[in-house]
One Martini backbone bead per residue (centre of mass of N, CA, C, O) as a GRO file, in nm:
protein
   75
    1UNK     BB    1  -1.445  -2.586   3.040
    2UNK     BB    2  -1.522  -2.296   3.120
    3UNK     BB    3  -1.550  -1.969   3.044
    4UNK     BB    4  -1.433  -1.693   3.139
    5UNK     BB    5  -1.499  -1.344   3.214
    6UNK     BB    6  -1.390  -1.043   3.247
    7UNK     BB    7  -1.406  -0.820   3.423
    8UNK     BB    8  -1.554  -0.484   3.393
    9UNK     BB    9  -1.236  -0.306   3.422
   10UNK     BB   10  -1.049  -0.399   3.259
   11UNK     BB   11  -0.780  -0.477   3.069
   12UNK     BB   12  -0.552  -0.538   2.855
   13UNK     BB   13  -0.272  -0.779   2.819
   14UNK     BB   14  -0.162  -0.601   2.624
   15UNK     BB   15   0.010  -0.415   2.423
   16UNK     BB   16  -0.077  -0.059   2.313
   17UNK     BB   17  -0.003   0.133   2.093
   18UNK     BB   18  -0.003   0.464   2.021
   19UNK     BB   19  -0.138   0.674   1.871
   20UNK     BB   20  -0.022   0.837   1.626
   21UNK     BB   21   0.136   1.161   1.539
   22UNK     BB   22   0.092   1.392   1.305
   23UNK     BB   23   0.287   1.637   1.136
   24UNK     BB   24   0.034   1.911   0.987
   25UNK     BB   25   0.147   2.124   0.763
   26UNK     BB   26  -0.079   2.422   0.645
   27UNK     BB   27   0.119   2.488   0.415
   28UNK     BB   28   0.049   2.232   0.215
   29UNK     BB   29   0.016   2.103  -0.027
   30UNK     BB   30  -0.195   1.865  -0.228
   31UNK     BB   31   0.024   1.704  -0.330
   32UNK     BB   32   0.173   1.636  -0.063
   33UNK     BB   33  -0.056   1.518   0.068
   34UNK     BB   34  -0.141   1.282  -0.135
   35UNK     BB   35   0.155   1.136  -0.121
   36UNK     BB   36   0.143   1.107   0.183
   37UNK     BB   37  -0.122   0.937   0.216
   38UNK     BB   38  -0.134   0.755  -0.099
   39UNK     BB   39   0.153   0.643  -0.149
   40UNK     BB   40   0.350   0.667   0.156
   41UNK     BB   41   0.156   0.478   0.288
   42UNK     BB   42   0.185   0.209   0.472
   43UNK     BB   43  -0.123   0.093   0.408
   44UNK     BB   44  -0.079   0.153   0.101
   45UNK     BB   45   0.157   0.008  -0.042
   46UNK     BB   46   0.113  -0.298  -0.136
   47UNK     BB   47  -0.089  -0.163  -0.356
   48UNK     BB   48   0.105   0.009  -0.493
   49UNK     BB   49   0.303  -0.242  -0.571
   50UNK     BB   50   0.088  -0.383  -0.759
   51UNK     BB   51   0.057  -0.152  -1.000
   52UNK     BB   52   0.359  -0.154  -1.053
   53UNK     BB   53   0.363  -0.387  -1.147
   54UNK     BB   54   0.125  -0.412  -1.375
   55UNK     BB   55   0.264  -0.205  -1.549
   56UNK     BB   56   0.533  -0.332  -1.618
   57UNK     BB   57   0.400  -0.587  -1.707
   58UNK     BB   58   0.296  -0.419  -1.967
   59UNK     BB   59   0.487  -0.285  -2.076
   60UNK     BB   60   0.696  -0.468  -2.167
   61UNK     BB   61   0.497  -0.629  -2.331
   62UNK     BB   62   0.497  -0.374  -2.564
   63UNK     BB   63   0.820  -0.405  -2.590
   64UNK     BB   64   0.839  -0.691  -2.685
   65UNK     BB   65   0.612  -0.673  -2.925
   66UNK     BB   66   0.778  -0.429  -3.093
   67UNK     BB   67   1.027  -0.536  -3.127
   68UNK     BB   68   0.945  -0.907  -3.133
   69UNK     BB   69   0.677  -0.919  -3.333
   70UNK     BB   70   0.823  -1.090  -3.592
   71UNK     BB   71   0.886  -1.377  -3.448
   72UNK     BB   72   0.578  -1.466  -3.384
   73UNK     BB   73   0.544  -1.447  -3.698
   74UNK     BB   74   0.474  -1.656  -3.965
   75UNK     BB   75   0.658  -1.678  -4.268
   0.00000   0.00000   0.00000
């Protein structure tokens, strides 16, 4: 069976939610920014939390290694 090819007017038939917007206040620190563009930001988490377990499981590991690091070593 052919595929039909949409009208030229048409519209999308799924819902698309409106771009959301921002309330920027001119006030706001570099520091506020940068926290909320690139730490707390939804698109941004998912990356943020694997930079944060890999640093986690890097740590632990040379605590675990400075701790118990004498009975890894055969006497």
């Amino acid at each position: 069976m052919a595929r039909r090819a949409a009208p030229a007017n048409a519209t999308p038939a799924f819902f698309t939610a409106p771009a959301r917007r921002q309330i920027v206040d001119p006030n706001e620190s570099a520091l506020s920014r940068f926290i909320r563009e690139q730490i707390t930001a939804p698109e941004k988490l998912p990356g943020n939390i694997s930079i944060v377990t890999g640093i986690s499981v890097f740590a632990a590991g040379i605590f675990v290694a400075r701790t118990w690091g004498d009975m890894l070593v055969p006497a």
